[in-house]
Structures are given as structure tokens and as C-alpha cells.
N, C-alpha and C positions, 0 to 999 in steps of 0.2 A: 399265768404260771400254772404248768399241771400240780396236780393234786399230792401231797405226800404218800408215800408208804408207809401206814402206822399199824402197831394189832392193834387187837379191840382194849386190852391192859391201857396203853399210852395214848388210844382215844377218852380212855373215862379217863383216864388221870389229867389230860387236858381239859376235857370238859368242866371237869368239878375245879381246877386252879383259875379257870376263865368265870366261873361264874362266883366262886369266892373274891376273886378281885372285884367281882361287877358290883355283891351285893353284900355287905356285911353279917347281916340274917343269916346267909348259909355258913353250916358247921356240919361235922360227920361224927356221929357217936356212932363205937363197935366196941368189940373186942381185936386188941392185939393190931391197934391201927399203926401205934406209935413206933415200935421198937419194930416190928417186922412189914410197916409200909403194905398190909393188910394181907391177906391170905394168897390173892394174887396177885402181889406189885404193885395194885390199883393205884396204892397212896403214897409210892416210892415222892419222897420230897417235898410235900403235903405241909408235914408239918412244921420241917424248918422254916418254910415258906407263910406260915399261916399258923405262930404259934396262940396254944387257947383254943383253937377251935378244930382240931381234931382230938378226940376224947376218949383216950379209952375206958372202958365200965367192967366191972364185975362179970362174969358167965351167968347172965340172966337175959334172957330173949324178955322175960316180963318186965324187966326193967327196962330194958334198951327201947320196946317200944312202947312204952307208959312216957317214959321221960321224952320221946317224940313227940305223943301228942302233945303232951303239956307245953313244949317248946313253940310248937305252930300255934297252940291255941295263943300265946305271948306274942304271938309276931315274927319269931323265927322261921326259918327254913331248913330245916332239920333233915340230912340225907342220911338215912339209919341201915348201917351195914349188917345184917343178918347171919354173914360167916358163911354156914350156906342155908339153901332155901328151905331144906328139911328141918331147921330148925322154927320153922314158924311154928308147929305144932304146939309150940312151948307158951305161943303167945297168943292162941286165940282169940280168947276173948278181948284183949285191947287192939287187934287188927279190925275184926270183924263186930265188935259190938260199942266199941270206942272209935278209934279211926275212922272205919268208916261212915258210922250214923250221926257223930255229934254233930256236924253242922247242921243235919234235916231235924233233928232231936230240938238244938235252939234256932229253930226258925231261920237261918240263914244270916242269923247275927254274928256268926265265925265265920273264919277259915281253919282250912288244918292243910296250908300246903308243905306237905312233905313226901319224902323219897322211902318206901321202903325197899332196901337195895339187896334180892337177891338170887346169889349164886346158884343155878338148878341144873339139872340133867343128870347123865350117865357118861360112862364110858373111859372111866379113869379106875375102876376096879375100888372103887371108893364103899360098896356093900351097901346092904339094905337099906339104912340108915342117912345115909349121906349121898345119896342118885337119881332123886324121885326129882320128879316131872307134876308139879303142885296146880301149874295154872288155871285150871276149871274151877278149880276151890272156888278164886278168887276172882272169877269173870261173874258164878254165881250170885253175889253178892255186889244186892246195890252202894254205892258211893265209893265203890272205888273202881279206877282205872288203870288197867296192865295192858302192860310194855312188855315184849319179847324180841328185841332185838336180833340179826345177827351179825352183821359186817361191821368192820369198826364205824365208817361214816354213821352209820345207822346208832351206832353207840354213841358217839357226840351229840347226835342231833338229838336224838331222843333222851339223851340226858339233861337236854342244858334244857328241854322246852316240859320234861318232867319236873324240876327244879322250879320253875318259874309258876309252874300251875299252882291253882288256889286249893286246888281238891289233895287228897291222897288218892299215891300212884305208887303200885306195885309192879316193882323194874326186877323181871327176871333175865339174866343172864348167862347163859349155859357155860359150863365148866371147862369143856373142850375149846370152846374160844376165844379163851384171853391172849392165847400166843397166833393164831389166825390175825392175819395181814387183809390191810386191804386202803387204798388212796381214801384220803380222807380233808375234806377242804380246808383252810388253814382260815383262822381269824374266825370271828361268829359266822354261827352255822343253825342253822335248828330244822328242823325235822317238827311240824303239827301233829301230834298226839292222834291217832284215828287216822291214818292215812299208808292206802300197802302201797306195794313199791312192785311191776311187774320187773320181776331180774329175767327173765328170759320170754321173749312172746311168741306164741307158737299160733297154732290153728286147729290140730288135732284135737286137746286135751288140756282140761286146766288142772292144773296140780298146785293146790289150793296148801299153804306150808308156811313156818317160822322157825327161827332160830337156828339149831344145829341142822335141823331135816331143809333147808334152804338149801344149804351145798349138798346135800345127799337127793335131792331133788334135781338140781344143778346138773350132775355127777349121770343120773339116769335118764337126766331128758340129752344128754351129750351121747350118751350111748348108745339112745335109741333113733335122736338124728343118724347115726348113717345105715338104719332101715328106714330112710324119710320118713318117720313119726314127728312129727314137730310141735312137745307138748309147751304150754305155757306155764310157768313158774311165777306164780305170785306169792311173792310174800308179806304176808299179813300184818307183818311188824307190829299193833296195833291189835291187842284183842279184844277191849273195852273204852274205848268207842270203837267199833268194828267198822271197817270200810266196805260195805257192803256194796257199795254203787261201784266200786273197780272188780269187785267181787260180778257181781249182772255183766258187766260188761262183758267181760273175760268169756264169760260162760251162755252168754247170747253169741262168741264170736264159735267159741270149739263145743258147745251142747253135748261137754263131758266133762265128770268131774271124779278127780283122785285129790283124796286130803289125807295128808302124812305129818305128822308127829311122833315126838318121842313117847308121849303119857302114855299112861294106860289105855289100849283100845274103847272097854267100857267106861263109859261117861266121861272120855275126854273130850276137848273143844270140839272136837270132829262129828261126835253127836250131835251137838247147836247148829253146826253148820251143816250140816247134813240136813237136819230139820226144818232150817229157815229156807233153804233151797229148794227142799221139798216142796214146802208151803207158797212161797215166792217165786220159783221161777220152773216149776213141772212144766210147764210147757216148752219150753226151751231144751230139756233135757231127752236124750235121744239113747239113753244107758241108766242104769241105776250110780247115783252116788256111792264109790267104794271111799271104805276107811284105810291107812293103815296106819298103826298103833302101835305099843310094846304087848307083850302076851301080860295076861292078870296075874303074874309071880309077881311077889319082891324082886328088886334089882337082884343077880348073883355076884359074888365077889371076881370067880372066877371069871377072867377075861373071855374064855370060848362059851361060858356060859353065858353070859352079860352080852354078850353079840348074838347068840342066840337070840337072847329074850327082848333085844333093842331094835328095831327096826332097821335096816340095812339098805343100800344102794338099792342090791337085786330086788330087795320086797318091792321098791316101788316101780322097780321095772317091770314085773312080774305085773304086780296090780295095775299098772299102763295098761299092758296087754289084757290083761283081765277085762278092762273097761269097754275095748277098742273092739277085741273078737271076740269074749265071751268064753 
């Protein structure tokens, strides 16, 4: 049987109703899960289906994930909605100095498997505050591991086997694609944590990407096939544990590398990879490693502005060529 048509919205909502059936342990604490089925639909039916254990809490990010840890540290499996991503700021310290050090802190005598679940990117005119592209934060920092999905299969898979893990995992999800479509397999499904996915294979050029900039990569290497450029589109799905070895490959095949994200250019993921390629496969490389990034502004509200300052189709066709002819 081929594959359904689902978006990424009704691949988490399946995921999380398939793994609530499987395991008792899983519950979802947010804000605003019950009465409006979460900010994006995620939880549309959730809770009739599973009353008790979706939860909603007070407007505290410190609460919501304080009371995560403490759930895992009990034995729970706690998928903790965040609203969106920019809101972590609020919770630092129980992310990064609770979450994810207490199992290395007591010797390996815990677990803390839980989901921190969230919503990131740009391009919904959402402003300074609510558009930011967080993930380097959180690649920085040991004990924990992030997910950046794009496609919906990729949002099933990588939710049910984030769910399952013993560790804390930080599941970002971009904004622009919860209404994006895409086959997604029916019944259990999972997706290994640390593992890219080449979406387009080329020979020219690897364009090394995740999340929204997946189809905006997609989108530029389609463009530049008919000047026969035929770049490779890997997506990283996967930025802690990093799949480095699909990564070599790719780049022993086209000995050229374009890495496009939404974050910030300076000290975004593109940096590390930039660097470990440096370090690791200089000889292989026949061009200098380009970046592309968003420019170092805050997000703008304005939409012509916010397209300005977000990285765009053209940018990575441009910086294609950039790589190719200099």
C-alpha cells in the first residue's frame, strides 16, 4: 500500500496518539494544549482520547520544564510543549544545567527520557521575539540531543524514536511546516536519532541543510538542474548525534560544500560543520566551505523585511555558483 498524504501537524498528532497507546509513561505538559488542541493543531483529539495526561500548566517555561524533569526522573516520559522555541530563554537553567547534566551529575543511576517539543524559525511575521532559529544553543551543550525535522515522515519517525530515548532531546520544529504535506508510512515507523537522509543526489555540489532550508534547497538545486548543475541535498535531520559518515560520503562524491540554514550566519550549526570538514576532510575539498545563514538583525516584523534578512531560494543558488565558479 503507497504511503499516505499527511502534513507535518497530523504526522505529530499520530505519532504522539501511537506512542501514548504503546506506553502509559507518555503525557504532554504545555500551555493551552486542552481547549485549543495546541498552538498548531498538534493535539487536535489528544485529549479526549487520552484523558489526564495531556496537561495544561500556568505560563511558566520554568515550570513546565522543571516539572519535566522531575516526571522522567520518576519514570515518566514527559513530551513538554514549549509554545514556541523562543520561549526557552525563560528556562535555562532547568534545560541546560538540570535536563541535561543530571544523569552524568548521578552517575548514570537516572534516566531523564524526555521530549522537549519546539516550535522554531521565521517567516510567518511573528517579530523579534517569536522567529529565532535557537539550535546551536543546544548542539553546544553536552547531554542533550536535537532533532530538526522537515517533512512529515521525518516528523513521525523522529518523534516516536525521540519519545522512546532514555536521554533528553530537544525536538525543533519550524513554524512554516505544520500545514506542509508529504507520504508518510502508516503503522510504526521510526526514524534512528543521528541519521541524514540524502533528499536529492547530485555530483556537483553538496548542500549540506535541515528543516525549512530542505525544500528551499530542494527548490535551488531544481533550478539549477536545467544548467546541468546537479547539486546534492542532504538533510541532516539529526544535529546531535550528527551523521557525519553520510556527511564524508556525499562530499568525497561532489568535493564541494554549500550549508544553508535559517539561524544566524555567525555561530550557527554551519560554523561546526564548516569546521569539522575543515579539519576532517581538507583534502577532499576542491572550493572553500560556503555558509548561508540569516544576516545578524533580529527577525523583522515586516514581511519584505523578514525575507530580506531570512535566507532565500536565490541565496542558495547564488552561493551554488559562488562555490562552482567563484
Amino acid at each position: 500500500m503507497p504511503d499516505r498524504e499527511l502534513t507535518c501537524t497530523q504526522a505529530m498528532c499520530e505519532a504522539l496518539e501511537e506512542e501514548m497507546q504503546r506506553d502509559d509513561t507518555v503525557f504532554i505538559i504545555g500551555e493551552d494544549l486542552v481547549a485549543h488542541g495546541g498552538i498548531f493543531g498538534q493535539f487536535t483529539g489528544l485529549p479526549e482520547k487520552f484523558p489526564g495526561r495531556i496537561i495544561d500548566t500556568p505560563i511558566s517555561e520554568t515550570c513546565l520544564v522543571g516539572g519535566g524533569v522531575g516526571a522522567a526522573l520518576t519514570g515518566m516520559r514527559p513530551v513538554v510543549d514549549m509554545h514556541f522555541a523562543d520561549f526557552v530563554t525563560t528556562a535555562m537553567d532547568e534545560i541546560v544545567n538540570q535536563m541535561a547534566k543530571i544523569r552524568y551529575m548521578l552517575g548514570g543511576q537516572v534516566r531523564i527520557p524526555m521530549v522537549l517539543w519546539a516550535p522554531d524559525g521565521g517567516g510567518l511575521s511573528a517579530a523579534a521575539q517569536h522567529s529565532q532559529s535557537l539550535e546551536s544553543w543546544f548542539v553546544h551543550v553536552p547531554g542533550l540531543k536535537v532533532v530538526v525535522p522537515s517533512e512529515p515522515a521525518d516528523v513521525k519517525g523522529l518523534l516516536k524514536a525521540a519519545i522512546r530515548d532514555d536521554d533528553p532531546v530537544v525536538f525543533f520544529q519550524h513554524k512554516r511546516l505544520f500545514a506542509q504535506s508529504g507520504p508518510v508510512p502508516d503503522g510504526e515507523y521510526i526514524i534512528p536519532i543521528g541519521r541524514a537522509d540524502v533528499k536529492r543526489p547530485g555530483r556537483d555540489i553538496t548542500v549540506l541543510t535541515y528543516s525549512r532550508m530542505t525544500y528551499h534547497s530542494l527548490e535551488a538545486a531544481e533550478r539549477l538542474a536545467a544548467d546541468g548543475i546537479e547539486a546534492e541535498v542532504v538533510d541532516l535531520r539529526t544535529l546531535k548525534p550528527l551523521d557525519f559518515d553520510t556527511i564524508t560520503r556525499s562530499v568525497q562524491k561532489t568535493h564541494k560544500v554549500l550549508i544553508a540554514h535559517e539561524a544566524w550566519r555567525t555561530g550557527g550549526f554551519g560554523a561546526e560543520l564548516a569546521a569539522r570538514i575543515g579539519e576532517e576532510l581538507f583534502d577532499e575539498l576542491d572550493a572553500p566551505v560556503t555558509r548561508i545563514g540569516a544576516q545578524d538583525v533580529p527577525i523583522p516584523f515586516s514581511p519584505v523585511l523578514e525575507n530580506t534578512v531570512l535566507p532565500q531560494v536565490e541565496d542558495i543558488v547564488n552561493g551554488i555558483r559562488k562555490v562552482l565558479y567563484g
